[in-house]
C-alpha positions as CSV (number, residue, x, y, z in Angstrom):
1,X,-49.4,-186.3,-171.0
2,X,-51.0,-185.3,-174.5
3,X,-50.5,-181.5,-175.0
4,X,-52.1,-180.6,-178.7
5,X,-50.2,-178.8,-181.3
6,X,-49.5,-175.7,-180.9
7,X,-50.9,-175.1,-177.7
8,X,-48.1,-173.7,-174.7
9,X,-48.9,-175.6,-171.2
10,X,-46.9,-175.6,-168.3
11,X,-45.6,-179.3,-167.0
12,X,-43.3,-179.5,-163.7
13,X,-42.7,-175.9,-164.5
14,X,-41.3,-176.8,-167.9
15,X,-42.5,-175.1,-170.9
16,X,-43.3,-177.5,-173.3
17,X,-44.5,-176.9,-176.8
18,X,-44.9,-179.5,-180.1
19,X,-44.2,-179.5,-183.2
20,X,-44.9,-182.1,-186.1
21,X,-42.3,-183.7,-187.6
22,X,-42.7,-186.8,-189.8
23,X,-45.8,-188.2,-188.0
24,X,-44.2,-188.4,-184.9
25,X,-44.6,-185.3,-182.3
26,X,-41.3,-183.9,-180.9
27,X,-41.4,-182.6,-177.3
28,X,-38.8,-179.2,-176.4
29,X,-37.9,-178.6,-173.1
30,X,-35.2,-176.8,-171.6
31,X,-32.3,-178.7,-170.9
32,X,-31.3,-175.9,-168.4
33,X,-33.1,-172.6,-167.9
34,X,-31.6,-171.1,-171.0
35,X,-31.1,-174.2,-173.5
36,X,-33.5,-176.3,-175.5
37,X,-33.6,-180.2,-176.7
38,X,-36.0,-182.1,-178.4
39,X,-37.5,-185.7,-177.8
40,X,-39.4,-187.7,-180.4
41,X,-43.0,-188.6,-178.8
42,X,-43.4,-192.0,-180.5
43,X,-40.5,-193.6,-179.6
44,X,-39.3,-195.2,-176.3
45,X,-38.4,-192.6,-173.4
46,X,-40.7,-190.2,-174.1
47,X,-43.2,-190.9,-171.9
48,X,-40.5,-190.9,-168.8
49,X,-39.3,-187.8,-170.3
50,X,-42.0,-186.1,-170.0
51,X,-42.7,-186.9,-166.6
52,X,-39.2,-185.9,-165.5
53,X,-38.3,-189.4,-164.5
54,X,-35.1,-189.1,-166.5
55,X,-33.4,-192.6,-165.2
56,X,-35.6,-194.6,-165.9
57,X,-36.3,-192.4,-170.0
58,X,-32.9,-193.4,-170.1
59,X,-33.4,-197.2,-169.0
60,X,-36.4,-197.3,-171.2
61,X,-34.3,-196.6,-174.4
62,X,-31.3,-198.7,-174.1
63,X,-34.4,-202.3,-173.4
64,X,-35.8,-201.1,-176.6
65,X,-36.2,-204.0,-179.0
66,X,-38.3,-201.3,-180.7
67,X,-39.1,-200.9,-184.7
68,X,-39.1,-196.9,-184.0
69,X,-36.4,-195.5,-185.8
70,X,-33.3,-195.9,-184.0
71,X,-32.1,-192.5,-184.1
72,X,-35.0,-191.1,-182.4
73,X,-34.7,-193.9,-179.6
74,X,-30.8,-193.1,-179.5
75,X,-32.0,-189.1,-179.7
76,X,-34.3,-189.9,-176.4
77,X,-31.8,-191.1,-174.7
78,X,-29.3,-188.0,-175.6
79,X,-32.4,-186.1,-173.8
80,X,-32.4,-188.5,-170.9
81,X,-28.9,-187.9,-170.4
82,X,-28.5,-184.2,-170.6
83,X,-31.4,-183.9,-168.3
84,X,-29.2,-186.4,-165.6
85,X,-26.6,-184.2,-166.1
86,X,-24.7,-186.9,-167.8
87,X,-22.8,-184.8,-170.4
88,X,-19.9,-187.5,-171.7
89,X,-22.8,-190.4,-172.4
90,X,-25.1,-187.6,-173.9
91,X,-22.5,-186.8,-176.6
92,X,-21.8,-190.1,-177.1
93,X,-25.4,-190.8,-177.9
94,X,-26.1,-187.2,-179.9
95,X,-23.4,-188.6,-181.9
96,X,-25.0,-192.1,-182.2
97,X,-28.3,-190.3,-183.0
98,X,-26.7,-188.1,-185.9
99,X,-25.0,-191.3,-187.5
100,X,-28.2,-193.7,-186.8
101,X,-30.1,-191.2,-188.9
102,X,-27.3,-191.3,-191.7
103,X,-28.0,-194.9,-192.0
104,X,-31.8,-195.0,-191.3
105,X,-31.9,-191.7,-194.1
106,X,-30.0,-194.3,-196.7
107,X,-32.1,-197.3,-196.8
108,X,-35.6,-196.3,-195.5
109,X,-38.5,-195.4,-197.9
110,X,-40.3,-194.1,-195.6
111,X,-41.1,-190.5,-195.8
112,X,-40.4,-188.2,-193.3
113,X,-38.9,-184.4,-192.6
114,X,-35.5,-185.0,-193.8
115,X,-34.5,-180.9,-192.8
116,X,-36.5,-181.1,-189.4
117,X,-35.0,-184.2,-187.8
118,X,-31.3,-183.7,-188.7
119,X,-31.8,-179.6,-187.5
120,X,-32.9,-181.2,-184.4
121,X,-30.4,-184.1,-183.5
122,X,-28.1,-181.3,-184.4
123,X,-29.0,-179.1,-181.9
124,X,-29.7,-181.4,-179.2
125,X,-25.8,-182.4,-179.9
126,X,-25.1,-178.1,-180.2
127,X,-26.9,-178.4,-176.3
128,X,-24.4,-180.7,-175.2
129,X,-21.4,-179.2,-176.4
130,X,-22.5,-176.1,-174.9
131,X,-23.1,-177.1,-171.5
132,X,-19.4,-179.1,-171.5
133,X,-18.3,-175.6,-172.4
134,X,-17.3,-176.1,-175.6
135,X,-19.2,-172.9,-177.2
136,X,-17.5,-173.2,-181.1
137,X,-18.4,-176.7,-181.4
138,X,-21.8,-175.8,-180.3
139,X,-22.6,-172.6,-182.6
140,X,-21.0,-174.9,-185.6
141,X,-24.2,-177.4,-184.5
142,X,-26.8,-174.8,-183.9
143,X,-26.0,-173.0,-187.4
144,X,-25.7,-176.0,-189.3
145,X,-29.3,-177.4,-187.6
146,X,-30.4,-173.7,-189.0
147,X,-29.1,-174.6,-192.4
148,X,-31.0,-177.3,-192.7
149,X,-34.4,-175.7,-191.2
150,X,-33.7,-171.8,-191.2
151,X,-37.0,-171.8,-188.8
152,X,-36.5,-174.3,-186.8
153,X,-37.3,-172.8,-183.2
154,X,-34.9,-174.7,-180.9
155,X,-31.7,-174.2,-182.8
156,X,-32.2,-170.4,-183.5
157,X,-32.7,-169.7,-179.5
158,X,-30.1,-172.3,-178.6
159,X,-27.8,-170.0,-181.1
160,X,-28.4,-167.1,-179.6
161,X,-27.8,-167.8,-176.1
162,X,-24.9,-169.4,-176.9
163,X,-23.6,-166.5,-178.9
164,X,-24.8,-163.9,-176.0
165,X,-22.2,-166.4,-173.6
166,X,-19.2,-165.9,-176.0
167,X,-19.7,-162.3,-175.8
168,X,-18.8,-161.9,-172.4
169,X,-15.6,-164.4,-173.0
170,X,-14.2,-162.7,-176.0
């Protein structure tokens, strides 16, 4: 499914909306009803992601023989994963993601969004920490993701919620 930029449409009662980012389109969706990820649209996954057929998004990343940057295939498969409720192996891949990036960041010419795509493997990972519980760890991701895009949509809301939570625990 092809949603254009900036328009809001409803898919399997998931609110989706798309912003650019280095050529490739990134997909948000709620990871829950009150947290949001981010999926990169030209790499492998993202097509099963956005049909909800999380499995096999998840499958379709790890057979990937791809040339798409590896970070966004790992980041897909952090998406996969939180979606499967798989919260150990979607750490383990934000993680992956965040230090594929490093790599692909040091010795690729190519251009891209440098600020956008760390702010938003960031707060995929802030997602996950979150939803393990693990609220300090999170807001450290969702504020750092801000420091490297003050506007980026995703981290500010995922930042907010998270802060509202640890009001009612402090």
């Amino acid at each position: 499914m092809n949603v254009p930029p900036g328009n809001v449409s409803r898919f399997l009662s998931v609110t989706c909306r798309l912003t650019m980012l280095t050529g490739v389109l990134l997909f948000s969706t709620s990871a829950t009803a009150d947290y949001k990820v981010s999926a990169y649209k030209d790499a492998p996954g993202y097509r099963q992601i956005m049909a909800a057929d999380y499995a096999a998004a998840s499958q379709a990343t790890v057979r990937t023989g791809s040339v798409t940057s590896k970070f966004a295939v790992t980041s897909n498969r952090c998406v996969a994963e939180v979606q499967l409720g798989d919260l150990d192996a979607a750490l383990s891949s934000c993680n992956g993601a965040l230090g594929e990036y490093k790599a692909y960041r040091t010795f690729s010419y190519l251009p891209g969004n440098r600020r956008e795509e760390k702010a938003s493997l960031l707060s995929n990972r802030g997602v996950v920490l979150a939803l393990q519980g693990q609220m300090t760890a999170a807001e450290a991701d969702f504020i750092q993701a801000l420091k490297f895009n003050p506007e980026h949509a995703n981290a500010a809301e995922n930042l907010e919620y998270v802060r509202s939570k640890q009001v009612g625990i402090r």
